[in-house]
N, C-alpha and C positions, 0 to 999 in steps of 0.2 A: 438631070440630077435625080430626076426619079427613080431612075430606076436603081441608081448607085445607093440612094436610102433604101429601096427593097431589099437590094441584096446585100447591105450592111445588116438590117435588120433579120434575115436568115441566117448566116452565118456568124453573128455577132457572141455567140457562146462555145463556138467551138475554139478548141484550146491545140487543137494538133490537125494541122493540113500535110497533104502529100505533095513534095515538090518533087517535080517530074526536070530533067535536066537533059543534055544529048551529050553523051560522051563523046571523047575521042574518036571511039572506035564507028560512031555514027549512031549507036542503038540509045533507045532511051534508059534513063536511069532514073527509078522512082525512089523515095525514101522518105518515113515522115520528120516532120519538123515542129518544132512546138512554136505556135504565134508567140511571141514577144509583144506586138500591139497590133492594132487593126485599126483603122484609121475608118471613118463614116464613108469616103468616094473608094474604100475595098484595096485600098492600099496598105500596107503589112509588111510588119517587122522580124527576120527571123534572127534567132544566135547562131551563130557556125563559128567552126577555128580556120583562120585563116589557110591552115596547111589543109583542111579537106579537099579531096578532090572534088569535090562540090564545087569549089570556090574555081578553082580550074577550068570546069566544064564551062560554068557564067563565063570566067573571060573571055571564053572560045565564043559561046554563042551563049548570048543573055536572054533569048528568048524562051519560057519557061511556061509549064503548066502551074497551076495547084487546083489542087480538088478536096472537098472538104464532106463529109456524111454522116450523118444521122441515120435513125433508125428508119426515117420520111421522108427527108429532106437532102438534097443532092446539090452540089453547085460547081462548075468547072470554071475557073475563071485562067484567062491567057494574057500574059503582060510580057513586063521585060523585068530583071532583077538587076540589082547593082550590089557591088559590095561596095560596105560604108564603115570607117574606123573611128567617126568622131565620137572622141571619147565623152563627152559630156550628155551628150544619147547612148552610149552605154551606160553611164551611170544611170541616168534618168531609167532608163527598164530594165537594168539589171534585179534579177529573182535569185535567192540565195539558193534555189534548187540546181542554180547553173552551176555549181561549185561540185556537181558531179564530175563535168568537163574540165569546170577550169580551178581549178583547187586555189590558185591564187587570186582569189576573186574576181573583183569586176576591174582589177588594173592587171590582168593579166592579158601578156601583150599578143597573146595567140587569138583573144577575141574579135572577132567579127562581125559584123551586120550585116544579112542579105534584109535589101530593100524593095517587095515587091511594088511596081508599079501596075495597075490592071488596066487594061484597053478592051476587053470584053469578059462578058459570061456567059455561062448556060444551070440555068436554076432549073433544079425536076423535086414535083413536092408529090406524094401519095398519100399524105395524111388522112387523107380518108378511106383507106383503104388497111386497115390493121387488123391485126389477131384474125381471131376467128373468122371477119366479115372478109378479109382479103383470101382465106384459105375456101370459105365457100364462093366468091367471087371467081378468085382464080381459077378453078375446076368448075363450074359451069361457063365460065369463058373458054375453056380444055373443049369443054362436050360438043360445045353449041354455038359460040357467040363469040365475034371479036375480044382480043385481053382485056382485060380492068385498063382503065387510061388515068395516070394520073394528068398535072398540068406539067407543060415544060417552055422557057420563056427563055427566047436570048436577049442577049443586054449589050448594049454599047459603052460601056463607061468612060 
């Protein structure tokens, strides 16, 4: 569980992850997505309409990336996704910014929930490595010396 609080605690501000899919045709298919909720064990709520082909690709194969960054902080986590209709969890997270997509609010019957479940990560942090200190780092690492090394940690969740 440790580590699941880690990497809640990293990611826990970020408001838009990239969800990576396998289409049809076999290739991957990346696209961002705005978190809906995020749950403490890195588990995660997205909106989609059920006609996306997003929604498509899940039922083919629900196995899923998402990746998430900051200006220091990196995190890739691999699960499986589900799409989910119940409607009283849509209500419960529904954000009036959705009404871009679904103009009929939050009982508008195209809405959807991808549900991610996480089973692993990979967190990479540089934070100490910024501005100026990473640009003279980086180029004497060029010249002379093994690169800047940030931390990078895999996760079980």
């Amino acid at each position: 569980m440790e580590d699941a609080e880690h990497l809640y605690d990293l990611i826990n501000g970020f408001e838009t992850a990239m969800l990576v899919t396998r289409a049809a045709d076999g290739n991957l298919h990346a696209r961002p997505m705005a978190v809906a909720e995020l749950r403490a064990d890195a588990d995660a709520y997205f909106v989609t309409s059920i006609d996306s082909p997003k929604v498509a690709e899940i039922y083919a194969d629900a196995d899923v990336l998402l990746t998430f960054q900051s200006a220091h902080q990196y995190a890739a986590l691999y699960g499986r996704v589900n799409v989910v209709r119940e409607r009283e969890l849509i209500d419960r997270l529904w954000r009036d910014e959705w009404k871009l997509w679904f103009p009929r609010g939050k009982a508008d019957p195209a809405i959807a929930l991808l549900r991610f479940d996480a089973e692993r990560g990979e967190l990479w942090n540089d934070a100490g490595m910024s501005g100026a200190q990473y640009a003279f780092e980086g180029t004497k690492a060029y010249m002379r010396s093994p690169p800047p090394r940030g931390s990078h940690d895999r996760l079980r969740l």
